[in-house]
C-alpha positions in Angstrom: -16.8 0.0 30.2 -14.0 -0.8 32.2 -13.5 1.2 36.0 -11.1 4.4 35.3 -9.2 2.9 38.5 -9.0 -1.0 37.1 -8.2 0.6 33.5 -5.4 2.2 35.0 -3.8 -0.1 37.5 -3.9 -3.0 34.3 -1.5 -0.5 32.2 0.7 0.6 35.5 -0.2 4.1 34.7 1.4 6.3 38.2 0.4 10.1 38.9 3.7 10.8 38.3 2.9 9.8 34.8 0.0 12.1 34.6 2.0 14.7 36.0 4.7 14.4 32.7 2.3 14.2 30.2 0.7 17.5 31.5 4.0 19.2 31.1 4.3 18.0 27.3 0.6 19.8 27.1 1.8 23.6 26.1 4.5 21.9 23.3 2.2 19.9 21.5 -1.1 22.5 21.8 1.4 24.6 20.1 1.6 21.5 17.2 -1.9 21.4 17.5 -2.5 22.5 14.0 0.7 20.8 12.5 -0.9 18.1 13.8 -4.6 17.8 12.4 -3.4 18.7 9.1 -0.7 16.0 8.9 -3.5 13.5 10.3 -6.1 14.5 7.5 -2.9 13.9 4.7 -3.1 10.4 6.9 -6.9 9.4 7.2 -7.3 10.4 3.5 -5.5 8.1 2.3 -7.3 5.0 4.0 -9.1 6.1 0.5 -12.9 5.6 1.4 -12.6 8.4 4.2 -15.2 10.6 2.5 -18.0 8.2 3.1 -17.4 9.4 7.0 -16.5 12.9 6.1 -19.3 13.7 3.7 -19.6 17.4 3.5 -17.6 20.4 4.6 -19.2 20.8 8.1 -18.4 17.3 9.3 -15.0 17.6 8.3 -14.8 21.1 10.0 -16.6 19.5 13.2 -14.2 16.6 12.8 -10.9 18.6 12.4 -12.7 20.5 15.9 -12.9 17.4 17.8 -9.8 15.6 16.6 -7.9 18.9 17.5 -9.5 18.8 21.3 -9.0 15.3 21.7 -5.0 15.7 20.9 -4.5 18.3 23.2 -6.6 16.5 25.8 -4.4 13.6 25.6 -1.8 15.7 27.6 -4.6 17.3 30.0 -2.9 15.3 33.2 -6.4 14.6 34.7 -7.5 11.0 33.9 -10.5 10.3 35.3 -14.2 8.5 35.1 -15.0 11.5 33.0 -12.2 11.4 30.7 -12.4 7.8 29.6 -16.3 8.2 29.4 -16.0 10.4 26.7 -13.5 8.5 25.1 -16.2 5.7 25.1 -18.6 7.6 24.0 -16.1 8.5 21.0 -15.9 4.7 20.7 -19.8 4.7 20.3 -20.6 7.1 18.0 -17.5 5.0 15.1 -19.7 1.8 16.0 -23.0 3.5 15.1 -21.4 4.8 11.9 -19.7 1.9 10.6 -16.1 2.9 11.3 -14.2 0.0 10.7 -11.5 -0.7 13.7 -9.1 -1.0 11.5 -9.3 2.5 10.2 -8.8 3.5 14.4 -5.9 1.3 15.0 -4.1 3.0 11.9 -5.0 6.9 12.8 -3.8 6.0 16.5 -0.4 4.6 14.6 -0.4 8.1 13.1 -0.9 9.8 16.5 1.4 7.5 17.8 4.3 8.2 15.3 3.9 12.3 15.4 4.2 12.1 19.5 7.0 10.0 19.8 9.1 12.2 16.5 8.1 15.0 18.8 9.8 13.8 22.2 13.0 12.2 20.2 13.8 15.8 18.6 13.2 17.6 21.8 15.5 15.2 23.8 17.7 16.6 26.7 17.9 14.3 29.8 18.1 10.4 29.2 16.2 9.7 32.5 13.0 12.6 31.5 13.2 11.0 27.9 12.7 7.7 29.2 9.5 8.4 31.5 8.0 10.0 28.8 8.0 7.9 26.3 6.8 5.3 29.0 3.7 7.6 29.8 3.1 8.4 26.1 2.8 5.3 25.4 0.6 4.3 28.2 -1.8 6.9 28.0 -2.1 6.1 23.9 -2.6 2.5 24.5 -5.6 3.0 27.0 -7.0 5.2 24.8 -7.3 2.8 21.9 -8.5 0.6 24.5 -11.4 2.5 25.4 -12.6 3.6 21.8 -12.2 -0.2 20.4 -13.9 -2.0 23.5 -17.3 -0.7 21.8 -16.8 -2.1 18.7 -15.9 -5.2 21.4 -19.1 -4.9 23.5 -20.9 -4.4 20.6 -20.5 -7.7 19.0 -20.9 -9.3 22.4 -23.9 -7.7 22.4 -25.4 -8.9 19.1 -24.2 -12.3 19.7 -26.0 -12.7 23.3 -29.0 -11.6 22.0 -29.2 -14.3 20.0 -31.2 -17.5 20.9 -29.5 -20.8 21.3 -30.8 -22.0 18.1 -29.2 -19.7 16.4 -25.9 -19.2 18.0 -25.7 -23.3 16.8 -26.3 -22.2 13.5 -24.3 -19.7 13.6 -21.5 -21.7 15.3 -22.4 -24.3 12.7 -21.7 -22.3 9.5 -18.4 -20.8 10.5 -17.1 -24.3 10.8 -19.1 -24.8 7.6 -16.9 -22.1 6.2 -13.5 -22.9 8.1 -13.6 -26.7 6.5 -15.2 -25.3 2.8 -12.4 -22.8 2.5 -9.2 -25.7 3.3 -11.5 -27.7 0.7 -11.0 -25.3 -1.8 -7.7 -25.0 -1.2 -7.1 -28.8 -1.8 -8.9 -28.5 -4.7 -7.2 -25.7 -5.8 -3.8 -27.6 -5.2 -5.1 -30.3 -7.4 -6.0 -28.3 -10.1 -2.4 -27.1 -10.0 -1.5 -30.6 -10.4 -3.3 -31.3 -13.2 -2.2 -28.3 -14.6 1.8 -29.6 -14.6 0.5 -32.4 -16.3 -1.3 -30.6 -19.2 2.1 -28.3 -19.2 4.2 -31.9 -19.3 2.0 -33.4 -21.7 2.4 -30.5 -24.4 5.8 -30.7 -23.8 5.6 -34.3 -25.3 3.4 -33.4 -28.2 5.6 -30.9 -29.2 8.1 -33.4 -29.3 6.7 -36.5 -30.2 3.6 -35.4 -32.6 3.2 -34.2 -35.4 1.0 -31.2 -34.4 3.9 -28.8 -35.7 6.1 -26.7 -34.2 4.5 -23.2 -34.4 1.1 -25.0 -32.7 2.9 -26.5 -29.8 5.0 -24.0 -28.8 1.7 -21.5 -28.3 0.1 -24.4 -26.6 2.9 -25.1 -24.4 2.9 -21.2 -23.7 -1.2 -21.7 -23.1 -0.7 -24.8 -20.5 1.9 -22.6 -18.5 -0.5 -19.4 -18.4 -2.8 -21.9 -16.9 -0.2 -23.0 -14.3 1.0 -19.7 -13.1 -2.8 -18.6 -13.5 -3.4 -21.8 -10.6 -0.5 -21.1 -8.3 -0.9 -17.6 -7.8 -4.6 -18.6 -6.8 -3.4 -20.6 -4.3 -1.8 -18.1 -3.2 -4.5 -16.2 -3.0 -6.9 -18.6 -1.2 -3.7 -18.9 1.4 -4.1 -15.3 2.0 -7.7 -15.8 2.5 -6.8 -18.4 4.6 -5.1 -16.0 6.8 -7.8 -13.7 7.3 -7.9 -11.5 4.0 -10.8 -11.0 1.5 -11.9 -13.4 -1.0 -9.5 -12.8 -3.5 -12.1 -13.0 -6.9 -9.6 -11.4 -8.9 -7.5 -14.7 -8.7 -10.2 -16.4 -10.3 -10.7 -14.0 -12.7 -6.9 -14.0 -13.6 -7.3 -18.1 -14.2 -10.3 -17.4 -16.5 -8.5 -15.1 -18.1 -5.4 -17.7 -18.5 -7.4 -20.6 -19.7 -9.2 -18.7 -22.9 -6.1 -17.0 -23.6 -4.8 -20.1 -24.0 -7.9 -21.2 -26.0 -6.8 -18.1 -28.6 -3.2 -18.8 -28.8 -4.6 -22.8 -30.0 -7.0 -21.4 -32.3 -4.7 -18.3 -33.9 -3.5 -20.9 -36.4 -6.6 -22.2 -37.6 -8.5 -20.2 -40.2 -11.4 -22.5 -39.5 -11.7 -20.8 -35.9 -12.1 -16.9 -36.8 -15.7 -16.9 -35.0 -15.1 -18.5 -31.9 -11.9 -16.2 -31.5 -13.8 -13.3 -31.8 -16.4 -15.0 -29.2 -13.2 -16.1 -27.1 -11.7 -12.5 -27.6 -15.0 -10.8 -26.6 -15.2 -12.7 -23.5 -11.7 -11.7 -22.3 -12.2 -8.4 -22.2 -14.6 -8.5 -20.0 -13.1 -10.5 -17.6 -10.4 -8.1 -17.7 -12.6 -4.8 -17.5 -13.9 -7.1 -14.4 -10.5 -7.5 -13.0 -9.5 -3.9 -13.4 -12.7 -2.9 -11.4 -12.4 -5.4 -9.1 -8.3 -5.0 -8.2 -8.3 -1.3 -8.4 -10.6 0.0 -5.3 -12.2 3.6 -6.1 -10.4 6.5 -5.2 -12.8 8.9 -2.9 -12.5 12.3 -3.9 -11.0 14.9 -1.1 -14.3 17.5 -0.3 
């Protein structure tokens, strides 16, 4: 962890900053509970909360420890035992599985209801000013503190590995890196393609004798398939990015290919059983989708 003295001097945190944070102490104890309440109506809906909060004494020993750690961010004394605990705060999410993510939002939270707080109490410009500053310092080093475990954490993992397989492990990220622009090429060239099915059932409706009814529906087929392909794109450039696989984008181009399959075959009595194969299929690609685009909602204990 780093030095209380080094931590401070990196974020210019003075005494005098200290000193005005203790003063906001009594106003916000006394939104203490206004404040752990409107946090829970905030972590709750992060929607898989519950898995952390499993039973009615966590959340009371939570709601506790939450409430003690708010009004300790105003305490005025920050020293080697202050930021300890924090750290050991930091420890105990890492051991649970807390994702970082689900920190970075709460402290957006606590950031938000301290700030509302200071604007609706102003008075002086000057004493407005300084705290805000010292707010936001004292914030900021605490997120610093509870996230440099997940930090140290993964530092630690990865130097315990042996050489052989930090090259591995070096070896399939790139692996990854260069598979996922692959696919994304790929992906670009099915689009492709995919214009030149849409073009070329443009020209059979016009210039065959497939009839009208038939190459309308398979005109409306090719361009399911083409918006079916671009918005994967899309997808894989979110994934790109740094988001999750997105499998429902695949699932949506299935979807869009056989539907096109059904809207061909509709006009063919000949086709009534591999319709209802076709048709059978569909739905559960799209029960699939449904479970995979809508996550579960965790029911409040």
């Amino acid at each position: 962890m780093k030095e209380c003295h080094s931590l401070k001097n990196n974020y210019k945190f003075t005494p005098e900053e200290a000193d005005i944070l203790k003063t906001l102490q009594p106003r916000m104890q006394e939104l203490s509970e206004q404040f752990i309440d409107e946090f829970y109506d905030y972590i709750w809906g992060f929607g898989k909360t519950a898995q952390f909060l499993k039973n009615k004494e966590i959340i009371a020993h939570h709601r506790t420890k939450i409430q003690e750690w708010y009004i300790n961010l105003f305490c005025g004394k920050y020293d080697m035992l202050y930021f300890t605990s924090l750290y050991k705060i930091g420890e105990i999410h890492v051991k649970i599985g807390l994702p970082t993510h689900y920190v970075n939002s709460a402290f957006t939270f606590v950031r938000t209801f301290v700030l509302q707080n200071i604007e609706d109490n102003f008075e002086n410009k000057e004493a407005h000013v300084k705290q805000l500053k010292a707010v936001e310092k004292i914030i900021d080093m605490n997120l610093d503190i509870l996230t440099s475990s997940y930090r140290e954490e993964e530092m630690s993992k990865f130097l315990s590995l042996s050489r052989i397989e930090k090259n591995i492990l070096s070896s399939l990220k790139k692996f990854s890196s260069y598979s996922n622009f692959f696919l994304a090429g790929a992906l670009a060239l099915v689009a492709f393609f995919a214009v030149g099915l849409f073009l070329y059932d443009i020209y059979l409706l016009f210039f065959s004798d497939i009839g009208i009814e038939q190459g309308i529906l398979t005109v409306l087929g090719s361009l399911l398939v083409l918006w079916a392909a671009i918005e994967l794109i899309n997808e894989e450039i979110e994934h790109l990015k740094g988001k999750g696989f997105a499998i429902k984008a695949f699932l949506m181009l299935a979807m869009a290919a056989l539907i096109r399959k059904i809207l061909i075959y509709s006009l063919s009595s000949e086709k009534a059983e591999e319709l209802l194969i076709i048709g059978a299929v569909i739905v559960a690609l799209a029960i699939s989708y449904k479970l995979v685009a809508e996550p579960k909602k965790e029911k409040n204990i």
